[in-house]
C-alpha positions in Angstrom: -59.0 -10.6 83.8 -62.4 -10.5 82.0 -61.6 -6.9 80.3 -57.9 -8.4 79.0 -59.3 -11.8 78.1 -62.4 -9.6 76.1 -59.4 -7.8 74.2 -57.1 -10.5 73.8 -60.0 -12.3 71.9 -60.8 -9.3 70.2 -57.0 -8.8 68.5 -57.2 -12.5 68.0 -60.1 -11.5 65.4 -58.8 -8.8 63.8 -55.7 -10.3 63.1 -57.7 -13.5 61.7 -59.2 -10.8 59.0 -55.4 -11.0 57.2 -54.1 -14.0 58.2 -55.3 -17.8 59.3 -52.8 -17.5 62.4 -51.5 -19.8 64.3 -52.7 -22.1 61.5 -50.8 -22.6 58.3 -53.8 -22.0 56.2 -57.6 -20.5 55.8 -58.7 -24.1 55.0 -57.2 -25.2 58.7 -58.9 -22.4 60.6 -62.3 -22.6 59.0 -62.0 -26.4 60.1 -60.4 -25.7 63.7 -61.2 -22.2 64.9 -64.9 -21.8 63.6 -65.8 -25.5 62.4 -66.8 -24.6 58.6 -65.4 -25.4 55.5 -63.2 -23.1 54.0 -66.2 -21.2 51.8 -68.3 -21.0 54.7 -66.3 -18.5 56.7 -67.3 -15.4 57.8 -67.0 -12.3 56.0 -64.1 -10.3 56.7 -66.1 -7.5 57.9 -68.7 -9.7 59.9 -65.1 -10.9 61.4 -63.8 -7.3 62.0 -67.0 -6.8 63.5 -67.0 -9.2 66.2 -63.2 -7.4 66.6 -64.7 -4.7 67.3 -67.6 -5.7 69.5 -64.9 -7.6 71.7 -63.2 -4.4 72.2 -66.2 -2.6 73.2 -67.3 -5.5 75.9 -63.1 -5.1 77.0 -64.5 -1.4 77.8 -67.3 -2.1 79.1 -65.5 -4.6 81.7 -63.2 -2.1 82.9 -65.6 0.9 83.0 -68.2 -1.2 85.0 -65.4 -2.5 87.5 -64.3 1.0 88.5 -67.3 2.0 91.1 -65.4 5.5 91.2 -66.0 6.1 87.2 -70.0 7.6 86.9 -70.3 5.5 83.9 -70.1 2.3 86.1 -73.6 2.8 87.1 -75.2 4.2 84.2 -78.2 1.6 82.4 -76.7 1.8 79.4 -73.4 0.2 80.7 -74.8 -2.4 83.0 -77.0 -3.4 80.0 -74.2 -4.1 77.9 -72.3 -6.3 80.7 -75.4 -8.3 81.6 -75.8 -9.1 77.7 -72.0 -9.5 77.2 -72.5 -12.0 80.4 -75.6 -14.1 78.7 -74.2 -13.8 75.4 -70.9 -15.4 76.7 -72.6 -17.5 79.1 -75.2 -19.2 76.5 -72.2 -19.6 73.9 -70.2 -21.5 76.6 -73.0 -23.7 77.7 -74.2 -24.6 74.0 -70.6 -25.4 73.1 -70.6 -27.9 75.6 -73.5 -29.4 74.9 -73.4 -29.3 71.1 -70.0 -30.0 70.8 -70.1 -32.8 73.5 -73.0 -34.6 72.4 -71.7 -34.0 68.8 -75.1 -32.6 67.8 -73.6 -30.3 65.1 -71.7 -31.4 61.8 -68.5 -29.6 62.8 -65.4 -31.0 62.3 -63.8 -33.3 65.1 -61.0 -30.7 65.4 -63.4 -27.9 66.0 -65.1 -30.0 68.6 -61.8 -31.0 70.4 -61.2 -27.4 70.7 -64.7 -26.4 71.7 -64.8 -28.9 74.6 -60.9 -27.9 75.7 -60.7 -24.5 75.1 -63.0 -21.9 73.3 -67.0 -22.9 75.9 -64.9 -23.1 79.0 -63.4 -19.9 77.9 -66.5 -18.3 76.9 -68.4 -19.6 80.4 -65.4 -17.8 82.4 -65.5 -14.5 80.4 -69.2 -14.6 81.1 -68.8 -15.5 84.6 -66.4 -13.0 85.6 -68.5 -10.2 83.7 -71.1 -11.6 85.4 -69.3 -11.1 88.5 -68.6 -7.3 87.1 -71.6 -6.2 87.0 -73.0 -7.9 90.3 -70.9 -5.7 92.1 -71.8 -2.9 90.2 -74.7 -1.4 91.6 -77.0 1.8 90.9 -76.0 4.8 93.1 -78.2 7.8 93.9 -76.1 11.2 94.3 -77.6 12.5 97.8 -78.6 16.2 97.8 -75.2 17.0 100.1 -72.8 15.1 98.0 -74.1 17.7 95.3 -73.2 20.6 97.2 
């Protein structure tokens, strides 16, 4: 569930480098998908970006929750899950409080769908990554499994 959610998000991005969708316009997105005005959005390649890192956490999700794959293991891999978990985590939990508390000077609509949809999403991609990698645990190749 995390790896599809991960990629989901991830094609969400790159399709919001062309097009404002499911909004009718760039003005309407910057105000309810990332709580700017309009000529404060992101680049297109700082969006493509984030695409693109999605994608890699979507890999990282499924390689860390095969124990059979070697790479489930490996530092390198459980590194990027526990960051992909307190990056996800923190972003869900300072949502909450900064859109809740209305501490930020986003837009009402970005805060409605802050508190609704995109922290609560964010603290369960982090939690079931978090999950991921808690059951992913270093293994030591015995001498006879070698032979």
């Amino acid at each position: 569930m995390a790896s599809a959610g991960l990629l989901a998000a991830g094609v969400l991005h790159a399709v919001w480098v062309f097009s404002p969708w499911p909004l009718d316009s760039r003005a309407e997105y910057a105000a309810a998908v990332v709580g700017v005005e309009e000529s404060q959005l992101p680049s297109r390649p700082l969006t493509l970006a984030v695409a693109g890192l999605l994608g890699v956490a979507s890999w990282l999700v499924v390689t860390g929750a095969r124990p059979a794959n070697r790479l489930a293991a490996s530092r390198l891999v459980r590194s990027g899950l526990w960051t992909i978990c307190g990056v996800l985590s923190m972003r869900g939990l300072g949502g909450l409080v900064v859109s809740g508390f209305a501490l930020g000077e986003a837009p009402a609509e970005f805060r409605h769908w802050d508190l609704l949809l995109y922290s609560p999403l964010c603290i369960v991609l982090g939690g079931l990554t978090g999950y991921v990698t808690a059951r992913t645990r270093r293994r030591r190749i015995s001498p006879r499994s070698q032979a």
